[in-house]
C-alpha positions in Angstrom: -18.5 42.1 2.6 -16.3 39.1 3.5 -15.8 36.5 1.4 -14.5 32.8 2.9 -13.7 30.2 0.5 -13.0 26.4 2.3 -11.3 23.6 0.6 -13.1 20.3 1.1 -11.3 17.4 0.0 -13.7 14.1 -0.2 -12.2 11.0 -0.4 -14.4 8.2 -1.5 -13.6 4.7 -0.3 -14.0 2.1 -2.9 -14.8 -2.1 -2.5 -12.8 -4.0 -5.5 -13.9 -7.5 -6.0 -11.2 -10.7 -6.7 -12.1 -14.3 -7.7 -9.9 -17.1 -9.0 -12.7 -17.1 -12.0 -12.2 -13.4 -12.7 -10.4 -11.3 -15.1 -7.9 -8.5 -15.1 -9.7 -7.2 -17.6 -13.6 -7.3 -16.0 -14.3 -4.1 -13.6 -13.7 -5.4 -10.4 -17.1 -5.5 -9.2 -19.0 -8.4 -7.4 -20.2 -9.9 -10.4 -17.6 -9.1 -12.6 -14.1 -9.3 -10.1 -10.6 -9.3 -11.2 -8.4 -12.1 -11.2 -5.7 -10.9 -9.3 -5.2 -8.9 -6.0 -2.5 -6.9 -7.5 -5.0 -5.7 -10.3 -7.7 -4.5 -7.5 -4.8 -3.4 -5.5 -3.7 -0.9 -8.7 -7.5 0.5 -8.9 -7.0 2.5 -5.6 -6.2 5.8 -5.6 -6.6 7.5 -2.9 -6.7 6.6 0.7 -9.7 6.0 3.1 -11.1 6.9 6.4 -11.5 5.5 10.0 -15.0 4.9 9.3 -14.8 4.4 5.3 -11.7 2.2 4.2 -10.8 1.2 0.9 -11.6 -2.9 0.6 -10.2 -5.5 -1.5 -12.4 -8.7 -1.1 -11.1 -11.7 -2.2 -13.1 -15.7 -2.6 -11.9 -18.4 -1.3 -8.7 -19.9 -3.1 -5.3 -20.3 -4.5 -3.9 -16.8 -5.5 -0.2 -17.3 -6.5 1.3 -13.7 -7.2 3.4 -10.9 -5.5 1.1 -8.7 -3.8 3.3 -5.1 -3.6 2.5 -2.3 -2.2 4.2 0.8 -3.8 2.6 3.7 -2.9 1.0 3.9 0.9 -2.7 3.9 1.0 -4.1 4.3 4.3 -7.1 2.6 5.9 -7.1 -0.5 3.6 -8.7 -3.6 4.1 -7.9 -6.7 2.6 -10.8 -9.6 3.3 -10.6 -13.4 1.9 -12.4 -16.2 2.6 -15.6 -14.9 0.2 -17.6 -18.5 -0.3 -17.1 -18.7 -4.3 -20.7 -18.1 -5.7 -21.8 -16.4 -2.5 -21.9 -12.4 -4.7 -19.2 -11.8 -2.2 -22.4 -12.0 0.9 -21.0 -15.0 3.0 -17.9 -15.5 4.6 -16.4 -19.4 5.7 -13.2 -18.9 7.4 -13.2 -22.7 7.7 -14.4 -24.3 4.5 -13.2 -21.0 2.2 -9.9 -20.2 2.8 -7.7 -17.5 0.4 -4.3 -18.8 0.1 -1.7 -15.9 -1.3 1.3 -17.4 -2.3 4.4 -16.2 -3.6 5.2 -17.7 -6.8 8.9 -18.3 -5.5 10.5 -19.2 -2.0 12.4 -16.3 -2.1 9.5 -13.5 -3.1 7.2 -11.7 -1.1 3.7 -12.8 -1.5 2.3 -9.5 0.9 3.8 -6.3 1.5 1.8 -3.4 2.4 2.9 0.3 3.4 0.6 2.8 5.0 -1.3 2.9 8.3 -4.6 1.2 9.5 -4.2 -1.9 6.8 -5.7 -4.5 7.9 -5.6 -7.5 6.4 -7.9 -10.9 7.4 -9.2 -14.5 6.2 -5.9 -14.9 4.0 -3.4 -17.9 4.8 0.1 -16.4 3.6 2.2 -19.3 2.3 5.7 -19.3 1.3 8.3 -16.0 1.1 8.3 -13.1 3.0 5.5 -10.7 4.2 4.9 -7.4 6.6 
């Protein structure tokens, strides 16, 4: 008799929701979001696929804060430009815009590590990013 055992490892991609009318302390989702990109950007573990990334979606608006990578996550997607009120359905890349700015001329207001990030619908403003 032969016995095979296979190690499966799932990974799970996850949506985190962000809105200048959220908290830190609400659970992310789309009628609950976070406050801050940082806060949804702490909530993912583990790293997506080519055909599941991880997503951050952030509503339109002024986000002043130091968005830091420290750990690479692969296949992450940030997306702005959420009409506010919209449940995170509709998109205005025109009327909507996300604005991430550092908090000081000198800090970095985006700085991701990892492979396939993508980030749209964001006007970076002020400091450094890559």
């Amino acid at each position: 008799m032969i016995t095979a055992f296979l190690a499966v490892r799932c990974v799970f991609a996850a949506t985190w929701y962000v809105s200048t009318t959220g908290s830190d302390s609400n659970g992310g989702t789309s009628t609950a979001p976070f406050r801050t990109i940082t806060k949804a950007l702490s909530k993912i573990t583990g790293n997506g696929t080519a055909s599941a990334y991880n997503k951050i979606l952030v509503e339109g608006g002024l986000y002043e804060e130091n968005v830091i990578m420290t750990t690479a996550r692969n296949y992450l997607h940030f997306d702005g430009s959420y009409v506010p009120g919209s449940n995170f359905t509709s998109q205005d890349l025109k009327n909507s815009r996300t604005i991430l700015r550092s908090p000081s001329a000198s800090g970095t207001c985006l700085k991701t590590i990892g492979t396939y990030t993508k980030v749209s619908g964001f006007d970076l403003v002020g400091g450094e990013y890559g």
